[in-house]
C-alpha positions as CSV (number, residue, x, y, z in Angstrom):
1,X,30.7,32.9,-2.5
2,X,29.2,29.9,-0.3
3,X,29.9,26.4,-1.9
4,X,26.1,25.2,-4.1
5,X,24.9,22.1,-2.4
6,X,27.0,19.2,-2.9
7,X,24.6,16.2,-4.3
8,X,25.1,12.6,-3.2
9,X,22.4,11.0,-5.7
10,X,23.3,9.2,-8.7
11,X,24.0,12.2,-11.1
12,X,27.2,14.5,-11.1
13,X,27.2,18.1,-10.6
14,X,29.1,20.9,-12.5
15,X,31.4,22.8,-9.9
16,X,30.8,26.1,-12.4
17,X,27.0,25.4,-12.1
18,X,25.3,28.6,-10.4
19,X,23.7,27.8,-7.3
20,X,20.1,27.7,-8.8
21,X,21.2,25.5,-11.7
22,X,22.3,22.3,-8.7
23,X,19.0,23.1,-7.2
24,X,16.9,22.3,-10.0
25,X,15.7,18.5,-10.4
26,X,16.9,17.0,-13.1
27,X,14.6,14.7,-15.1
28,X,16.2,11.5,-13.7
29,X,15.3,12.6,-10.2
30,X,12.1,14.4,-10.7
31,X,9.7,14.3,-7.7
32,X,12.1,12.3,-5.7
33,X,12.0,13.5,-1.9
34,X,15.3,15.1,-0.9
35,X,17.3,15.5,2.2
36,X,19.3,19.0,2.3
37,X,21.5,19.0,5.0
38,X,23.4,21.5,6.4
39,X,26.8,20.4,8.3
40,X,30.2,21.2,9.0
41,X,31.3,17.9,7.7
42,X,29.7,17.0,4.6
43,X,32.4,14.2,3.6
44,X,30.4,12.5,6.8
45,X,27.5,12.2,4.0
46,X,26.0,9.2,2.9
47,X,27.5,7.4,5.4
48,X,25.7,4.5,6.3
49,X,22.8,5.9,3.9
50,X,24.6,4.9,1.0
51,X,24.9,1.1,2.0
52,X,22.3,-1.7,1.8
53,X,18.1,-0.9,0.6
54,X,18.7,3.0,1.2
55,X,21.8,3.0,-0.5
56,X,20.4,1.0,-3.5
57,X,17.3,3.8,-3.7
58,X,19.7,6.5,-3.7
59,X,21.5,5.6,-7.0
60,X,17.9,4.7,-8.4
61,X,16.8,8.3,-7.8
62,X,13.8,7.4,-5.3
63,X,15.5,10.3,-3.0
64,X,17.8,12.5,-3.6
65,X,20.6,13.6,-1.1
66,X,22.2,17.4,-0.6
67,X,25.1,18.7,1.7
68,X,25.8,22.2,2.6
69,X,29.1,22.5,3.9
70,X,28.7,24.9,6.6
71,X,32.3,26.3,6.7
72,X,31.8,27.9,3.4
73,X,29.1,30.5,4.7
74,X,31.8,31.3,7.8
75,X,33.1,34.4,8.4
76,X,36.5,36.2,7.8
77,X,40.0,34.7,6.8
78,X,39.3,31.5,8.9
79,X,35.3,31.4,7.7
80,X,34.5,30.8,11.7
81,X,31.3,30.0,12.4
82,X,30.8,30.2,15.8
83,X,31.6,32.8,18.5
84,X,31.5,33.1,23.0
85,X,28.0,32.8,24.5
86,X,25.8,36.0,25.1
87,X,26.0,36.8,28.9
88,X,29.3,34.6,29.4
89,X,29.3,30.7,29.6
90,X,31.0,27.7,28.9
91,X,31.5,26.4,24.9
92,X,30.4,28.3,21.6
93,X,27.4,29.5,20.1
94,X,26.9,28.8,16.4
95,X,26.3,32.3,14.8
96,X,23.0,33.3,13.1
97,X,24.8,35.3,10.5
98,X,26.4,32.3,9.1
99,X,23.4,29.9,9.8
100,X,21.3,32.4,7.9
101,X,23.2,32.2,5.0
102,X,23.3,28.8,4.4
103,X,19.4,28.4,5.2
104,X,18.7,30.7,2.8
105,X,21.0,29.2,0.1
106,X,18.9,25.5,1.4
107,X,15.7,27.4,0.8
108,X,16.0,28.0,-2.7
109,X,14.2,25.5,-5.1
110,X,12.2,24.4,-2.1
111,X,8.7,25.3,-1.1
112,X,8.5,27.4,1.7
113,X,5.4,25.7,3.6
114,X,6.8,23.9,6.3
115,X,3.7,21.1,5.9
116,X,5.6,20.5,2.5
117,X,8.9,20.8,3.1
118,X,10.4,20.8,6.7
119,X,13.0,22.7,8.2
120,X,14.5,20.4,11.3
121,X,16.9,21.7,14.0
122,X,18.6,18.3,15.5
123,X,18.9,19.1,19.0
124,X,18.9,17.2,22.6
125,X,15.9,19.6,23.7
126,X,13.8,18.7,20.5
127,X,10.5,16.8,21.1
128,X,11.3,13.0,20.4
129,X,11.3,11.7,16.9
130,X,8.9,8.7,16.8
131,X,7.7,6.6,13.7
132,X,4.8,8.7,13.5
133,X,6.9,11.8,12.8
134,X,8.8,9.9,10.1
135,X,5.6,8.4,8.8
136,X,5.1,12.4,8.2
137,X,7.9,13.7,6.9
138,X,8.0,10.6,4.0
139,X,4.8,12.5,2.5
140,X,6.9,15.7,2.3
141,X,8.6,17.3,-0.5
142,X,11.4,16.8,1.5
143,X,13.4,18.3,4.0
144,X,15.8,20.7,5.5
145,X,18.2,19.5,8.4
146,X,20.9,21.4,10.4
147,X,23.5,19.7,12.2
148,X,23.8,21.5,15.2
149,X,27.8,21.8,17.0
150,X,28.7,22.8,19.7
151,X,26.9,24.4,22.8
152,X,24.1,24.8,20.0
153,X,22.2,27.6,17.6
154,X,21.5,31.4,17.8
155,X,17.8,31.1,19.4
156,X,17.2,34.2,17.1
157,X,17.8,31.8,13.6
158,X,15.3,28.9,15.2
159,X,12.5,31.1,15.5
160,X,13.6,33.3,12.0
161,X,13.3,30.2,10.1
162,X,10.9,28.2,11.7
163,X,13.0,25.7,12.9
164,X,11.5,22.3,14.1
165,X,13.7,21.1,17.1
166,X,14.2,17.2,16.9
167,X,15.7,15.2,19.7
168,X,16.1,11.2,18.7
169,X,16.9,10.5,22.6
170,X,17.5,11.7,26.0
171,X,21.4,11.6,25.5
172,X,24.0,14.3,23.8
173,X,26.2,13.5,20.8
174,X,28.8,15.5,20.0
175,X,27.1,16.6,16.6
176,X,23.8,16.7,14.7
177,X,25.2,14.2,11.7
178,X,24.9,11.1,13.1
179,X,20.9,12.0,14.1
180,X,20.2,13.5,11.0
181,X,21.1,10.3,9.4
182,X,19.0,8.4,12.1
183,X,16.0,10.7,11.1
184,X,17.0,9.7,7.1
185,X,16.8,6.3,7.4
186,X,13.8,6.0,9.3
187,X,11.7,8.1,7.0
188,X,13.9,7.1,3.6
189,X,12.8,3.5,4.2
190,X,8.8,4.6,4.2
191,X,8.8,6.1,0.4
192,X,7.4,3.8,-1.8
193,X,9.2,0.8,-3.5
194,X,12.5,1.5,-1.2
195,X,11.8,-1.4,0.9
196,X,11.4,-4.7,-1.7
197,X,8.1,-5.6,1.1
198,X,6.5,-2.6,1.6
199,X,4.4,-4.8,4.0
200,X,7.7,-5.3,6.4
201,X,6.8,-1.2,7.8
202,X,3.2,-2.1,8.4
203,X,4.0,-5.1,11.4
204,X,7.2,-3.7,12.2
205,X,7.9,-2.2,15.9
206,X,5.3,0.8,16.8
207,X,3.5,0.8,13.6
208,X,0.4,-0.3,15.3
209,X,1.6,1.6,19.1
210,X,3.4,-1.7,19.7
211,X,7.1,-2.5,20.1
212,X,7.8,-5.7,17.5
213,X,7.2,-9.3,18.5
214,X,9.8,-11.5,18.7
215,X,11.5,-13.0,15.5
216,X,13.0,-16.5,14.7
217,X,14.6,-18.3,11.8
218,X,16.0,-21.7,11.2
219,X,17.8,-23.6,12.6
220,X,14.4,-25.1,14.3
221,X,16.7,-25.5,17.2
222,X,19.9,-23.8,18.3
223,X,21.9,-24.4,21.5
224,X,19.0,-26.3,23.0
225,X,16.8,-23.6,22.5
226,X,13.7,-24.0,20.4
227,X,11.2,-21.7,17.6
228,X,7.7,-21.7,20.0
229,X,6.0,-24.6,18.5
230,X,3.3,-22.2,17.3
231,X,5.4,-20.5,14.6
232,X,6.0,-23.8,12.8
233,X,2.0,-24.6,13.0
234,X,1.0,-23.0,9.9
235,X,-2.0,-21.9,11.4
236,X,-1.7,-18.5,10.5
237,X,-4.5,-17.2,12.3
238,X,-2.8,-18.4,15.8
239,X,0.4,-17.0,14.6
240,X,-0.8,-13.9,14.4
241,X,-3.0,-13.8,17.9
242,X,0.4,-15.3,19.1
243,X,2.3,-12.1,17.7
244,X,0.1,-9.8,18.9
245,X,0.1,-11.0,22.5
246,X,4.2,-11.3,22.8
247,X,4.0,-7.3,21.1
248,X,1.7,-6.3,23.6
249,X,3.6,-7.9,26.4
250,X,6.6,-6.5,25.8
251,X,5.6,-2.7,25.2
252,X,3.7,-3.2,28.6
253,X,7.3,-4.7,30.3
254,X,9.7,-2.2,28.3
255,X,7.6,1.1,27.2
256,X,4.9,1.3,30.2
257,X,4.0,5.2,28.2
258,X,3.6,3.1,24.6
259,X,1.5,0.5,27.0
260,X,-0.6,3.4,28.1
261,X,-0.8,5.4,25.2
262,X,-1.9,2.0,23.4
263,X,-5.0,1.0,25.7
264,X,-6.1,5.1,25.8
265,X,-6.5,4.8,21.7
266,X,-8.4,1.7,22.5
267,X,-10.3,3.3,24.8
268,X,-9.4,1.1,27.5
269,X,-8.6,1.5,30.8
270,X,-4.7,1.4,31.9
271,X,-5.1,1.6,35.7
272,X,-7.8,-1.7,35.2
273,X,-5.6,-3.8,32.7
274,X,-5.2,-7.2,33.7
275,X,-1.4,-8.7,33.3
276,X,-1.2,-10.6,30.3
């Protein structure tokens, strides 16, 4: 019998608990949006997500944190969990057998409307994660990943189990852990009273279709370089025209489809925009 998720909040877990029993909130983490997360390396879990603001919310119970170890749903003496490619090829295919197993042992407890409760494929192909798709999955229940390995999935499981494919960049990592924790963070930090300011998500970087303005701190000056004189004004209502200009002009130098994107929601025009 497959392994029971393996929590990483701030309660302990009874190895001779059935698998329902570790799937059931407790009191002290009632409500809390969980993360279930299907991997072959679950020792790779919290990671960084136990550190710092994120760290400090997990061991207050404002979300919850579950690892499948994937090996345990493997097949034969070795529990493999991969096999060759259909129709020859390079690599390993993760099998659908084994993959199905430890989906279905993820789905139990949860709601099984995806709008509630996501079930996320991390994959290079995926459509891009973006703030916005964090800013949704924070309202969830919480959420299913699977950390793919690899040369990837059994299509036939993806479709099964209505997997979302998530990409967070146009590069290839060796394995889906270090994105699913990526994907954690940025939607962990969004539930209410993780962050101590929950105001520090609302100017941040693409909250608004913008990349972030520049920041500065003291010293006032530092290697002859100097804070721009309007940030120690106090004027507050020039600071922030000042903010919103530098924002603007650096998504329209860096991320010309942000810059786009931007002036369309504001209905104005990007081949007539003026340089700022």
């Amino acid at each position: 019998m497959a392994d029971a998720p393996r929590s990483h909040g701030r309660l302990s877990i009874s190895a001779s608990a059935t698998p329902r029993d570790l799937l059931t909130p407790t009191p002290r983490l009632k409500g809390a949006w969980t993360a279930r997360v299907i991997t072959l390396f679950p020792e790779t879990f919290p990671g960084v997500l136990g550190a710092s603001l994120t760290g400090k919310a997990l061991q207050d119970g404002l979300w919850a944190l579950e690892t499948l170890d994937l090996r345990t749903f493997g097949t034969g003496k070795h529990r493999n969990v991969d096999d060759t490619p259909a129709g020859g090829g390079a690599g390993l295919v993760m099998r659908p057998d084994v993959l199905g197993r430890a989906l279905g042992m993820a789905a139990r407890g949860a709601p099984d409307d995806p709008e509630r409760w996501p079930r996320v494929y991390l994959s290079p192909r995926g459509k891009p994660f973006t703030q916005k798709e964090a800013q949704r999955f924070s309202k969830t229940e919480g959420i299913t990943l699977l950390c793919g390995r690899f040369e990837g999935v059994d299509q036939r499981v993806i479709e099964h189990f209505r997997l979302e494919e998530i990409s967070i960049g146009d590069f290839v990592l060796t394995g889906g852990e270090i994105a699913a924790q990526a994907l954690i963070d940025a939607t962990v930090r969004l539930i209410p009273r993780v962050l101590g300011n929950q105001a520090s998500t609302e100017e941040e970087s693409f909250s608004e279709g913008l990349l972030e303005h520049p920041h500065y701190t003291k010293p006032a000056v530092w290697e002859g370089r100097e804070i721009p004189e309007i940030l120690l004004s106090g004027h507050h209502a020039k600071i922030a025209r000042w903010r919103k200009a530098m924002a603007e002009r650096l998504t329209k130098e860096r991320r010309p489809d942000l810059w786009r994107a931007y002036l369309a929601a504001q209905d104005r025009d990007p081949d007539g925009d003026q340089e700022l």
